[in-house]
Every structure is written in C-alpha cells, then in structure tokens.
C-alpha positions, -999 to 999 in steps of 0.1 A, spaced: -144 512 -583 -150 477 -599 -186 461 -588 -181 436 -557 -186 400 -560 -223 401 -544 -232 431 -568 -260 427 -593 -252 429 -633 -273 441 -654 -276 424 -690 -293 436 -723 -327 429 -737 -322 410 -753 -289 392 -740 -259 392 -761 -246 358 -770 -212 369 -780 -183 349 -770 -147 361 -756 -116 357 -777 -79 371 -777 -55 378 -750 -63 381 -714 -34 401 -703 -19 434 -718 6 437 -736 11 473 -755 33 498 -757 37 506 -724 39 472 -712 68 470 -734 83 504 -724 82 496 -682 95 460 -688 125 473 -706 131 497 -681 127 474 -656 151 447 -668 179 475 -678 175 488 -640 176 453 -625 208 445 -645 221 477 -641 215 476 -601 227 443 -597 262 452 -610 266 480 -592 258 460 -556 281 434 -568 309 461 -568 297 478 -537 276 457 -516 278 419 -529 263 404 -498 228 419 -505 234 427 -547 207 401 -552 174 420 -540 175 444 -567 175 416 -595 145 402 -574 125 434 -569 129 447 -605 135 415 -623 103 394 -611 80 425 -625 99 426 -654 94 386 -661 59 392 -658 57 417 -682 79 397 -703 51 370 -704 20 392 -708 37 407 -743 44 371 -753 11 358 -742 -5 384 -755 11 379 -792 3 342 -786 -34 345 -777 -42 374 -806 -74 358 -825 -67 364 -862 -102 361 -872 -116 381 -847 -150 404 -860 -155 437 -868 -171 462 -844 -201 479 -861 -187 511 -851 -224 523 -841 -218 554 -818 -191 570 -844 -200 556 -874 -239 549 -877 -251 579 -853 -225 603 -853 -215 609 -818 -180 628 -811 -159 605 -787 -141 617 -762 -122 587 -750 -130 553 -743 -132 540 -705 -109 510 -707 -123 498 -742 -155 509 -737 -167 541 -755 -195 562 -741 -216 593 -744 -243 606 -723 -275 630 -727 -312 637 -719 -337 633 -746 -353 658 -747 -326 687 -733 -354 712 -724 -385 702 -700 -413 722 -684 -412 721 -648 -432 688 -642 -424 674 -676 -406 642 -673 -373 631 -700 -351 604 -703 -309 603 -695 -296 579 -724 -261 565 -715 -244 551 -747 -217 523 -745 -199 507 -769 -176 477 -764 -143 482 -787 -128 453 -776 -129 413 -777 -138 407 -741 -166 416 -721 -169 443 -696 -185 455 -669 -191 493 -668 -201 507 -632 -219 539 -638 -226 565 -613 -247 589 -616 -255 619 -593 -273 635 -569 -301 661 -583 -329 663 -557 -348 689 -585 -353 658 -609 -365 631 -583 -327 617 -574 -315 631 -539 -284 608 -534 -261 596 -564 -267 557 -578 -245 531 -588 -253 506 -615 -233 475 -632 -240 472 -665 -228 443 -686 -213 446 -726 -206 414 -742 -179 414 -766 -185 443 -791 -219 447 -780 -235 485 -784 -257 494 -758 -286 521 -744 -293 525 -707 -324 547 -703 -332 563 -672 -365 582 -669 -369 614 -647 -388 644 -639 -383 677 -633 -396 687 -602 -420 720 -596 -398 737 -578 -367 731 -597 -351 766 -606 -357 777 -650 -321 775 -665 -300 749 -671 -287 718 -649 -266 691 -655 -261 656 -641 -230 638 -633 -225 606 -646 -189 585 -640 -178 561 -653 -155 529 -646 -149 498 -661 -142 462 -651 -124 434 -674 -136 399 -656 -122 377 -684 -94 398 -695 -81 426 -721 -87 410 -753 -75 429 -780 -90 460 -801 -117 451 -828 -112 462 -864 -131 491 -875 -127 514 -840 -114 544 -836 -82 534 -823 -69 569 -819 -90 576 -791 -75 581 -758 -77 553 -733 -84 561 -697 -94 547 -666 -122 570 -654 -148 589 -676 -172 617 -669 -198 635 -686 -217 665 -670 -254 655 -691 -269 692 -694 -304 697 -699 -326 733 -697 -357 739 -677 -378 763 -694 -395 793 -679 -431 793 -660 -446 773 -640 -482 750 -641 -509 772 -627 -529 740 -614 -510 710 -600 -508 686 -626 -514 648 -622 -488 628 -637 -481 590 -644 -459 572 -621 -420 572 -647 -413 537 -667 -382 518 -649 -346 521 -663 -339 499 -693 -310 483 -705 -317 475 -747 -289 458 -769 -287 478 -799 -260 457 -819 -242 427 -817 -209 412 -836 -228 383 -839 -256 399 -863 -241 408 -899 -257 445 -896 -271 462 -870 -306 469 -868 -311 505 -854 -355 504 -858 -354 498 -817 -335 528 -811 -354 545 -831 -391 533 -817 -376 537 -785 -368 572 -785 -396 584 -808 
C-alpha cells in the first residue's frame, strides 16, 4: 500500500533538514541466503539439463542466475555505499520515553494511543501516533486508521506521513466521543505501511536492532468511555486539525522534548 505518485505528503513542523546517506539497496542476511541458493540451484540445474536435455539446459542458468547476479550486486553495493560516519539515532521512543516496541515497519518504529484513555461521553481526546525513523534514509509511512462512527470517523482514513532520516515524530489526531457511544471500552485500528523513495540505507547506531522487522504493523489504540451521560446537551468547540510536530532530529546534538511536553499538557 505505498502512497501513489499524485498523493499528498505530509512533512513536520518544523521540516527536517536531514540528508540521506548509505546504501540504496539491501543487502542482509537474507539477501545473502536467497542469492546463494539461487546460484547453487542455477549451477546445479544447468548440469543436470546438460546431461539430460542440452538443447534447452540454458534457461535455468537464465531464470535462476539473473536474480542471483542482482543479488550479487545489491550485497556489494550495499558494502560499497555503507557511510562510516553516519549519526546516531537519539533513540527517543525506547530510550527517552520509555515505550515497549513491538517491531519496526520497515525501519520505522511506532506506537500508538489516546491521551487521555478514558473520556466522558462528549469529551473530546487526542490519538498520538509515534514514529521513529531507525534508519539512514527517509521514509514515507502510510497510516490508516479506522472506521469508528461513535468518535466522529464513519469510514477509515489514509494519511502519508513523511520521516527524514532519523527523524522522531508525533501525529496528533483530535476526536470526540459521541453521546451515544456505548460506556466501556473501544479501540481504533491504525495500520501501518511504509515506503523507501530513496532507498534502504542502513541501520543507525544506537537502535534497537533486535527488534523484528516487518512489512505491515497494527495497533488496536484502546481507550474507555466512562459511565453516564450529560443531562443537558452540551455545546462544544469545533476539534483542532491533526498535527504533524518533529520532535527530534540527527541534525540537533540532543533532543529537545519541552514541545512534547507543552503539547500534551
């Protein structure tokens, strides 16, 4: 589910002027692993047509043999490309706040929860999306979240969000809980997939490396709506518009976590 051409990106407030560096291809462990098997069955195929079929003993060296070149020249390139003086990640959703990864979504590690988790029927909170960029390249992460007509969304949302190079991020979507939302808890959906438009790049120092690496990530955001209802309608101000805030940047020394903090105060 990568965003089209035509679709909008969102940046940061402020933008991130982080630069890419390292490899654009991959070239781990597996890529090793599937281009050795490759090349072994292509050899191995090849001989045995040449024995038994010589007039056509050539297409398996093709079919297997081309994939394993290319995989032969992603692990070189990606060797060739590896910055040596690439920076540190600031490690701010493990390290400096605490959160308990899961996994990271192609690079990009994430977390997602209301703020507050318990609302009055009427009361309005805030779904705060987490993203971290582990790696040396930029990404695009297309989040989607879901339908929940008792909070004001009746059909599930896509947006493109945009991580520079290490970059730490918040997106911040307001809601309300409706009147006649049922008491008890709920939870929203919210997937995740990520695009690499310049590349892999390679791991920063100072991630949590151990963490598994997928292609698709989901969270189920729970949040409670407490019991009783208003007596009297109550009039309420319109909800603030999603933001998108930068909370760190590999091109700042330290991070500076006073927005977060004024913003969810």
């Amino acid at each position: 589910m990568n965003p089209p051409a035509t679709a909008t990106i969102l940046r940061t407030t402020p933008q991130d002027p982080a630069s890419d560096l390292g490899p654009r291809h991959r070239g781990d462990t597996a890529v090793w692993f599937f281009t050795i098997v490759l090349a072994i069955a292509a050899i191995a195929l090849t001989v045995a047509g040449v024995r038994i079929v010589p007039a056509i003993s050539w297409i398996p060296l093709v079919a297997l043999g081309g994939p394993a070149l290319y995989g032969a020249w992603c692990i070189y390139t990606t060797h060739r490309d590896r910055a040596p003086n690439a920076p540190r990640s600031h490690n701010i959703l493990a390290g400096e706040l605490g959160f308990d990864l899961i996994a990271t979504c192609r690079g990009v590690a994430a977390t997602a929860f209301f703020m507050p988790d318990s609302v009055v029927h009427g009361g309005a909170t805030r779904l705060c999306l987490f993203l971290e960029n582990y790696m040396s390249r930029q990404r695009v992460v297309t989040a989607r979240f879901g339908h929940l007509p008792g909070i004001g969304r009746p059909r599930a949302t896509l947006e493109n969000l945009h991580l520079a190079a290490g970059q730490t991020a918040v997106y911040i979507l307001p809601v309300q809980a409706g009147p006649d939302i049922p008491s008890g808890f709920h939870r929203l959906s919210v997937t995740l997939r990520v695009d690499q438009p310049e590349g892999v790049g390679q791991r920063l120092q100072n991630t949590r490396a151990r963490l598994p690496y997928l292609r698709v990530l989901r969270f189920a955001a729970p949040f409670e709506v407490e019991q009783g209802r208003p007596e009297t309608p109550t009039q309420h101000s319109p909800l603030p518009a999603p933001r998108y805030i930068s909370l760190a940047s590999v091109t700042e020394k330290e991070p500076d976590l006073a927005k977060l903090y004024d913003l969810l105060a």
